[in-house]
N, C-alpha and C positions, 0 to 999 in steps of 0.2 A: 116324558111328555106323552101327552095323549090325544089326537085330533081329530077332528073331521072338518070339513073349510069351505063349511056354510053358517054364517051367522053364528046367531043361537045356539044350535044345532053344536057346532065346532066350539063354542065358550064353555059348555055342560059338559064336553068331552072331554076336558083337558086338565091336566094336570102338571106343570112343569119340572126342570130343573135340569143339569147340565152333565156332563162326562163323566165321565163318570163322575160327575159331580151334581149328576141328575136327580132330583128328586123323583123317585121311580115312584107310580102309582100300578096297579092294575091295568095293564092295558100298552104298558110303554111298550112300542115293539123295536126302536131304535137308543143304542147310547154308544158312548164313545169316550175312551178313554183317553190316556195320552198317548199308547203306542199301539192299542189296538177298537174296533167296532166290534159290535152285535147286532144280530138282529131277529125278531122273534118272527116265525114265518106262520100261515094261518093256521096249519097242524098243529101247532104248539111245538114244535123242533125248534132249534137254534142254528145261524150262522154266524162263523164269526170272519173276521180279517185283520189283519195285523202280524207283531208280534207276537208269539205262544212260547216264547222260551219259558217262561212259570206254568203252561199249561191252561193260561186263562183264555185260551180259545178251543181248548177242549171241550166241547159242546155237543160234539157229536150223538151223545149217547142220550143227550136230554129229550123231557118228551113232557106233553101235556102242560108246557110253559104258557103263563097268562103275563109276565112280563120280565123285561130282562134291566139292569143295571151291569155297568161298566167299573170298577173302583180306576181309581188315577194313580199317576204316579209322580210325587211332589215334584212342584216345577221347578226346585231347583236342585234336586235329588240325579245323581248320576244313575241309579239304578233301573233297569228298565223291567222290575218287577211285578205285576199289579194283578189283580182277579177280578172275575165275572162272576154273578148270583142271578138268578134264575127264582121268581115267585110261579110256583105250583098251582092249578086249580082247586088243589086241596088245600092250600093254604101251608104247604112244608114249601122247604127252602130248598136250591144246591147250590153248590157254591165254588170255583175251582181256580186254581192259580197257588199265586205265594200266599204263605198261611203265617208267615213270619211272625206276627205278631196275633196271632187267631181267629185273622179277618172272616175266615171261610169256615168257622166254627157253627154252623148252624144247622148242623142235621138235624138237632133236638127241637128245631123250634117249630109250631105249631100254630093254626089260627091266625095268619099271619095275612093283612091285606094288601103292604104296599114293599116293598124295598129299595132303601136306596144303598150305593156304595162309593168311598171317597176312598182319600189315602189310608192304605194300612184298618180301615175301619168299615164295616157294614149294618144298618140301621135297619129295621123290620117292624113296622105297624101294624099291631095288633087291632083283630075286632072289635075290643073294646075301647079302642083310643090312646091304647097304652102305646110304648116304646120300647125296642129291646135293641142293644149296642153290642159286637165286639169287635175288638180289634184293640189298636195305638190307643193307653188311657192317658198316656203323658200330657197331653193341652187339656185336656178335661173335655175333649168332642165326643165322648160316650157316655157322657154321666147326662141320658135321658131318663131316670126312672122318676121322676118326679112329674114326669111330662102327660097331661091328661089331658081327654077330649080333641084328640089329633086325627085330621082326616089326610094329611101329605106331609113329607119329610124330603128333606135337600141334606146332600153331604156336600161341605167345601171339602181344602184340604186339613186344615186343622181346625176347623167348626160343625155344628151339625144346626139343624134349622128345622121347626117343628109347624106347621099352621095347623091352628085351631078350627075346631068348628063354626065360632064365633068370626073369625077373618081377624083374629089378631095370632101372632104370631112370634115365637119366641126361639131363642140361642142359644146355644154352650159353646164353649171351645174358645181358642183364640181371638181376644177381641182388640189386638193392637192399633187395628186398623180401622176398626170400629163395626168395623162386618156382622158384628153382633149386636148392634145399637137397633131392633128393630121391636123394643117394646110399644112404640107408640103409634106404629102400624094399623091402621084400621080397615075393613074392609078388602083384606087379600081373599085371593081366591087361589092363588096357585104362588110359589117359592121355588127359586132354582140358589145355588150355592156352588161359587170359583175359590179360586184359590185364596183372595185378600177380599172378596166383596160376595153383597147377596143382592138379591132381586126377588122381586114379588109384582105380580100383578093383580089390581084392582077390580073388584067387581061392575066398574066403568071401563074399565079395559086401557086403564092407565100403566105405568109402572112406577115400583121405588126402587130405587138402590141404596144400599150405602155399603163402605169400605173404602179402600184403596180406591184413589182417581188418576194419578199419576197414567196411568195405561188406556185410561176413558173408556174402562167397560161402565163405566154408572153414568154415561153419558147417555143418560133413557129420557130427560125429560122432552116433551115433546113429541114422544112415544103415543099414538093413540088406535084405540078399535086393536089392538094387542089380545091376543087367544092365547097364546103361551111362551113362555121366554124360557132360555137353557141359559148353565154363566157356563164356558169354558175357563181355561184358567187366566185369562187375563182379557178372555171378551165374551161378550154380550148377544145374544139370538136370539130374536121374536118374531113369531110370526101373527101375520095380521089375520083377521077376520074373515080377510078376502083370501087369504093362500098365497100371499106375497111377506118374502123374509127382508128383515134387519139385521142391521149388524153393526157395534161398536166396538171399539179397542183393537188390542196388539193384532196388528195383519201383518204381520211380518214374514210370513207365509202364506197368506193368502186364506186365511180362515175366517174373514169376511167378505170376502167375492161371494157375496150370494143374492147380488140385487138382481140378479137375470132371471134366478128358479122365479116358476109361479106354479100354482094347481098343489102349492105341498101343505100334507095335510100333519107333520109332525118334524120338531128338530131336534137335534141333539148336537149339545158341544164338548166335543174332547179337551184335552189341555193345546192341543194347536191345531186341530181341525176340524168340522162343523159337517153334520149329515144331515140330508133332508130326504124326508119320506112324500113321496108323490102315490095320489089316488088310484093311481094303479098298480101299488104295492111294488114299484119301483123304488133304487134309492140314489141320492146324486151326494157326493162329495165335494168337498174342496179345504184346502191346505195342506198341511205336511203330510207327505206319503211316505214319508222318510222309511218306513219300517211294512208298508203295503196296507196301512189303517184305511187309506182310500179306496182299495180295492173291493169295492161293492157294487160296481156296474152290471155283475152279471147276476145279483140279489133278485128272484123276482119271488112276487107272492108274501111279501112280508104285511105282516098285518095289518088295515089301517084301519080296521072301527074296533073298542071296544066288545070281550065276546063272552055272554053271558057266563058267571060266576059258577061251577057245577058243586058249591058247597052251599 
């Protein structure tokens, strides 16, 4: 996600998507995975909270970051394995955590605008509108080379989500649920991608969902003046135009208590817990703590506008 939360102003700045299921653009300084956060501070440094047992809160060392991604770890997966990617001002990647499947394989890549990271897989927007994937190819959520004219990219957990420059927008990956049904989309402007559902918002500041309903993350309609939406893995976060957040689906922890924030200019949803970034590069939490992912109260200076490109 990407914000600022005035009008206009905050509509131009955004770009969404969720926990690391976030469609990472340029600029994201918050994401959230399932057992741990990030977050990009104005230095370009990283901090992280959570669990680090895979190392994916080793950040320490990074530097000159223009925005960060979270990868997940499947929600119904025992393991509490997952990684964090870092997009560079140069347009190179880092990447760190479990590599299990070659998630964090991207020293080589180059030219790179946006990042996003899901289960087991990590996604990289090229300047030219290209697509570059790796990680887990078993669902077919990395076969984007076919993918052209792309300005934002979402990872669920076993799908990936492309929007066009046009405002239409296209899937790979797992579509049992139908999560991938988003050819007839018109007029998106921003995509975020959960574990069984996607979401997109409207250049009217509408939203779509589809996928899985059972858990009422795609309980969006009705949704309006919407700047940017995150899916956590079974819920739904948008924040409004004014700086005031929503929130659908599984609260079963409390990772939609967030009708109280206001003044926040960006969110992010993990697999059970949801971050909001406040205009004075504060950041506020809420749901499972279980592992310390909420531990960002004492996060100051994270970034909250957009900071020019140095390539």
């Amino acid at each position: 996600m990407r914000s600022e939360h005035r009008g206009t102003e905050f509509a131009e700045l955004v770009q969404s998507g969720g926990a690391g299921h976030a469609a990472s653009v340029e600029g994201d300084a918050i994401a959230a995975g399932r057992r741990h956060s990030l977050g990009l501070r104005d230095d370009g440094t990283v901090v992280a909270a959570g669990m680090g047992s895979a190392g994916e809160c080793s950040t320490d060392g990074w530097s000159d970051v223009v925005a960060v991604a979270a990868g997940n770890v499947h929600a119904a997966s025992n393991t509490g394995r997952s990684h964090s990617v870092g997009l560079r001002a140069d347009g190179t990647v880092l990447a760190t955590g479990w590599n299990g499947d070659g998630q964090c394989d991207v020293a080589a890549w180059r030219d790179v605008t946006a990042v996003a990271a899901g289960w087991r897989r990590t996604l990289g927007l090229l300047a030219d509108g290209t697509a570059l994937a790796v990680g887990r190819p078993d669902e077919g959520a990395c076969d984007v080379g076919r993918w052209r004219d792309l300005v934002a990219l979402a990872c669920g957990d076993w799908h990936s989500v492309g929007l066009r420059a046009d405002g239409t927008v296209t899937a790979v990956g797992s579509d049992r649920y139908g999560q991938c049904a988003v050819d007839a989309w018109r007029d998106v402007r921003a995509v975020a991608a959960g574990y069984l559902h996607t979401v997109g918002v409207t250049t009217d500041g509408r939203v779509l969902a589809t996928g899985a309903r059972t858990t009422g993350a795609c309980a969006v309609e009705g949704w309006t003046d919407i700047a940017a939406v995150t899916a956590g893995s079974h819920h739904t976060v948008a924040v409004t135009t004014a700086g005031r957040v929503l929130a659908v689906g599984s609260n079963e922890f409390g990772q939609c208590d967030v009708s109280a924030w206001h003044g926040i200019v960006a969110v992010a949803a993990g697999s059970r817990h949801t971050l909001g970034l406040r205009a004075d590069g504060s950041v506020v939490a809420t749901g499972s703590n279980q592992h310390g992912q909420c531990g960002v109260t004492d996060w100051t200076g994270i970034r909250t506008a957009r900071r020019a490109s140095s390539r």
